[in-house]
C-alpha positions in Angstrom: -8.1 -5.0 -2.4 -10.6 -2.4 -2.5 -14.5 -2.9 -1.9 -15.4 -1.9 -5.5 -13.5 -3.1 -8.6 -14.7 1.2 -10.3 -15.9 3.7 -8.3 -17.4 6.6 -10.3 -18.2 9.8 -9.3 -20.2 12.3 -11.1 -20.3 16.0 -10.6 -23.7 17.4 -9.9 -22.3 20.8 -8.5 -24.2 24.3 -9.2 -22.4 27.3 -8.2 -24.5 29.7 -7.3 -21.5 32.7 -8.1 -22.5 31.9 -12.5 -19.4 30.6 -12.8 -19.4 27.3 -14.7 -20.6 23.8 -13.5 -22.1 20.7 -14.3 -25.7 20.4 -12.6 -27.3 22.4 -15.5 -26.1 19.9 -18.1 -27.9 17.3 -16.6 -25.5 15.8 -14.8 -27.5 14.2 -12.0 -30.3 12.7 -15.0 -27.2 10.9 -16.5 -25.7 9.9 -12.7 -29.1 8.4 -12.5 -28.9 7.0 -16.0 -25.7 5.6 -15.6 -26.8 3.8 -11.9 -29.4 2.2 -13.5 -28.0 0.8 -16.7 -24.7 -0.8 -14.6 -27.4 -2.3 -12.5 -29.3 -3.3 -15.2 -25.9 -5.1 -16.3 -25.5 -6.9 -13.7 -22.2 -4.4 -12.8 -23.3 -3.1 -9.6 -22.4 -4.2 -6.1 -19.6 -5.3 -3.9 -16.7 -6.4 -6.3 -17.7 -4.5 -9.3 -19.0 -0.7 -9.7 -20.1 1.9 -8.1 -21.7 5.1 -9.3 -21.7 8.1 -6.7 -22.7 11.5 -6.9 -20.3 14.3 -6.2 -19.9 18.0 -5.2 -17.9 20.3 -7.1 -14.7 18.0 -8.6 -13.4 21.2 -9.2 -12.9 20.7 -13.1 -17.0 22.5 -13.9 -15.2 24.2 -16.8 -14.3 20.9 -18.8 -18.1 19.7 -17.6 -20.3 18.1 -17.0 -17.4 16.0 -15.4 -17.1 12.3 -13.8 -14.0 10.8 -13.0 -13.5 6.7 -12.3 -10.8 4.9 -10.0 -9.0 3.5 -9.2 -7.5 4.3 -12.5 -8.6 8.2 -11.8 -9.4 8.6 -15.6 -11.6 12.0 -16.3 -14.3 12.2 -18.4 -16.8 14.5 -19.9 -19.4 13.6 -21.9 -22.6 15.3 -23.1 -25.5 12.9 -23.3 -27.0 9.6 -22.9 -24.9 8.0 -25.6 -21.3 9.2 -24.4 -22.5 7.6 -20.5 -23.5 4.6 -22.8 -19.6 4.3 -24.3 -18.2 4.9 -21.0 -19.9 2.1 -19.5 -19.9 0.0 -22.4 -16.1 0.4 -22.9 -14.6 1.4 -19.4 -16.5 -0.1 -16.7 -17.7 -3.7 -18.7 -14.3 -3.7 -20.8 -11.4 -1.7 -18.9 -11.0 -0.3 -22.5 -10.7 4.1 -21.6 -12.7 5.9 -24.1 -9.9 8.3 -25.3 -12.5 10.9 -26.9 -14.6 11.7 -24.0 -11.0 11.7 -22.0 -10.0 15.2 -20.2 
C-alpha cells in the first residue's frame, strides 16, 4: 500500500531559454494554496494527500501543469477556483474533473 492515498505534484519550472513553463502563471502561489486548503481539510498526512512541488514535468506548454497518483491524471488549471474543483472533486471525492483534464 503506498504511504499517501494522492500524491500531487505541481510544476513550478521556469526555463530560462523563453520557452514556455509554468512558474510565471503562478504555479508555486497555487502549490501553496492548494497545501494549505487540503490541510485545512483535514486531507493531509500519512494515509491521505500529499501536495509536492516539482521541476519541469515536461508538459510547460499545456501549463501551468500538476499531475496526481496514483491514478497519474493531468491537470491544468488557471486560478484559485480550478485548484478549488480539483481538490473538492479529486482528492476529497475521487471524482476526475474532466474539464481541467490534459
Amino acid at each position: 500500500m503506498s504511504y499517501f492515498q494522492r500524491h500531487v505534484f505541481f510544476c513550478c519550472n521556469q526555463r530560462e531559454d523563453g520557452r514556455e513553463s509554468c512558474a510565471p502563471h503562478g504555479a508555486a502561489t497555487l502549490r501553496d494554496y492548494a497545501k494549505s486548503r487540503v490541510k485545512a481539510l483535514g486531507l493531509s498526512g500519512a494515509g491521505q494527500v500529499r501536495i509536492n512541488q516539482a521541476g519541469c514535468l515536461d508538459r510547460c506548454a499545456l501549463g501551468p501543469v500538476m499531475v496526481v497518483y496514483p491514478e497519474a491524471v493531468w491537470y491544468t488549471y488557471v486560478d484559485q477556483s480550478d485548484v478549488d474543483e480539483i481538490i473538492d472533486a479529486h482528492l476529497q471525492h475521487g471524482r476526475v474533473v474532466e474539464r481541467l483534464k490534459i
